[in-house]
VOBA-1610 file (N, C-alpha, C; in pm, whole numbers, padded with zeros to 5 digits, always signed):
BEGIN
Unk+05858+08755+07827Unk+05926+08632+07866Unk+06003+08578+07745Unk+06131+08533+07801Unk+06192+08469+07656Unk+06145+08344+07613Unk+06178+08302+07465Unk+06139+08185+07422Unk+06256+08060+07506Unk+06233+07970+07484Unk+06341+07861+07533Unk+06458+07894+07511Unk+06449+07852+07363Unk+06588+07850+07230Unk+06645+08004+07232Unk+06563+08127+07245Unk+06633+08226+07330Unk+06728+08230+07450Unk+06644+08214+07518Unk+06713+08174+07669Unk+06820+08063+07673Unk+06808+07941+07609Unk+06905+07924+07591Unk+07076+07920+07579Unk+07044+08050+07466Unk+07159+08103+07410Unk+07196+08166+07521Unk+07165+08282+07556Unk+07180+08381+07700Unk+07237+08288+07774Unk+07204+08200+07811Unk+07259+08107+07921Unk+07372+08044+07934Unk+07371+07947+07761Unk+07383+07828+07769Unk+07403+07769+07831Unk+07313+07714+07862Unk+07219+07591+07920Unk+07095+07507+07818Unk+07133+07420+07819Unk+07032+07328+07740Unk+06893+07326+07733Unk+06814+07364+07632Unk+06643+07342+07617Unk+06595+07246+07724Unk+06654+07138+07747Unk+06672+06990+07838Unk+06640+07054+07956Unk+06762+07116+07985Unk+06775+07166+08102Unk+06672+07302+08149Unk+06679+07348+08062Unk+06580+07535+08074Unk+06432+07432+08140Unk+06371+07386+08040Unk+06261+07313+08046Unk+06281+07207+08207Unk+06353+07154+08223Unk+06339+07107+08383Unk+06314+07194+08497Unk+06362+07295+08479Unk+06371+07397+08522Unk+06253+07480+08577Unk+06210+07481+08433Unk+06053+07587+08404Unk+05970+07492+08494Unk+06008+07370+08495Unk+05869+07322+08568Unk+05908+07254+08758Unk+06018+07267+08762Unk+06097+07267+08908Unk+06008+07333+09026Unk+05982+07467+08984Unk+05877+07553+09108Unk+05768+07494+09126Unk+05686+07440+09035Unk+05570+07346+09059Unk+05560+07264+09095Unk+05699+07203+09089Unk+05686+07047+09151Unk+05772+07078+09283Unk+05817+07121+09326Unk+05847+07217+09481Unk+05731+07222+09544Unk+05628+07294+09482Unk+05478+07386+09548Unk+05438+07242+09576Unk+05383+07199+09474Unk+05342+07038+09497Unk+05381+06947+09598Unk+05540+06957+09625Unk+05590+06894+09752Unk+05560+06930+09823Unk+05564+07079+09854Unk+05515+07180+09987Unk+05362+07145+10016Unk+05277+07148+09952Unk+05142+07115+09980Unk+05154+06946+10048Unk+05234+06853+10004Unk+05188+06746+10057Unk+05238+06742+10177Unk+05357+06797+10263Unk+05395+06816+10316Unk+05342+06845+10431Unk+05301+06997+10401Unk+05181+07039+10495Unk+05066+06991+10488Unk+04993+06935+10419Unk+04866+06774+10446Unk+04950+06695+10494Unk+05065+06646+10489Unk+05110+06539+10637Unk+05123+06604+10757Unk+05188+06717+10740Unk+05188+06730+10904Unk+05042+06783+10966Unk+04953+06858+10877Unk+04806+06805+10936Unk+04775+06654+10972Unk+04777+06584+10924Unk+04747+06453+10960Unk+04840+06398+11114Unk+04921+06442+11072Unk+05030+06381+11186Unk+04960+06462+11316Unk+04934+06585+11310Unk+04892+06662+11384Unk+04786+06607+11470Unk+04687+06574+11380Unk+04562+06538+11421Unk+04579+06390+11472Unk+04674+06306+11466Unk+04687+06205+11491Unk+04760+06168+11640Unk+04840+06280+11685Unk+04874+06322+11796Unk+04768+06315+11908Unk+04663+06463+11881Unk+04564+06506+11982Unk+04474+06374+11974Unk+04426+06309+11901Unk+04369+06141+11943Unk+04427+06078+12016Unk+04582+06088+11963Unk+04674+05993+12083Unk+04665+06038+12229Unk+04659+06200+12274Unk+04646+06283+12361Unk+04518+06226+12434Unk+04424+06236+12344Unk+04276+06147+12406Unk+04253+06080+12463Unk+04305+05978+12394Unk+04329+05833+12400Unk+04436+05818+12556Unk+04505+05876+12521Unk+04546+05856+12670Unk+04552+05912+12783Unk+04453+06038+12771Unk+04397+06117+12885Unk+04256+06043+12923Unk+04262+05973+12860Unk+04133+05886+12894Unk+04165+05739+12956Unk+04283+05715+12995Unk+04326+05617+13059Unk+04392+05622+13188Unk+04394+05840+13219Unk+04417+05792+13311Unk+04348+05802+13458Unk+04334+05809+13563Unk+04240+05842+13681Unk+04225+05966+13690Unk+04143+06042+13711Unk+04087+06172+13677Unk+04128+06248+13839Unk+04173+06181+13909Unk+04202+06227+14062Unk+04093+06280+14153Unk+03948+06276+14128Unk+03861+06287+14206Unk+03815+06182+14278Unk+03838+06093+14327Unk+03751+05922+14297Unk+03809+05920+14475Unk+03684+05887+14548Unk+03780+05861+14693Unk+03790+05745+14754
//
């Protein structure tokens, strides 16, 4: 792997910049994980709602 101030040069592009960079995919992954823990939640927050209102309504046996 190159050093920064290597890479750098190859590039030019700024240490500033290389270094935002280097840590960009992690903070992506990081988004992606919360992401998918919301739409679990959202998920699960649905089939309650589903519940919740399959339970309100007349079950069609009743004479």
């Amino acid at each position: 792997m190159y050093k920064v101030s290597e890479f750098a040069k190859l590039t030019r592009l700024s240490k500033e910049t290389l270094r935002y960079f280097s840590n960009l995919e992690e903070l992506l992954l990081q988004k992606r994980q919360r992401m998918k823990r919301q739409i679990r939640e959202l998920q699960e927050r649905m089939k309650e709602l589903d519940v919740f209102l399959q339970s309100g309504k007349p079950s069609g046996n009743h004479a």
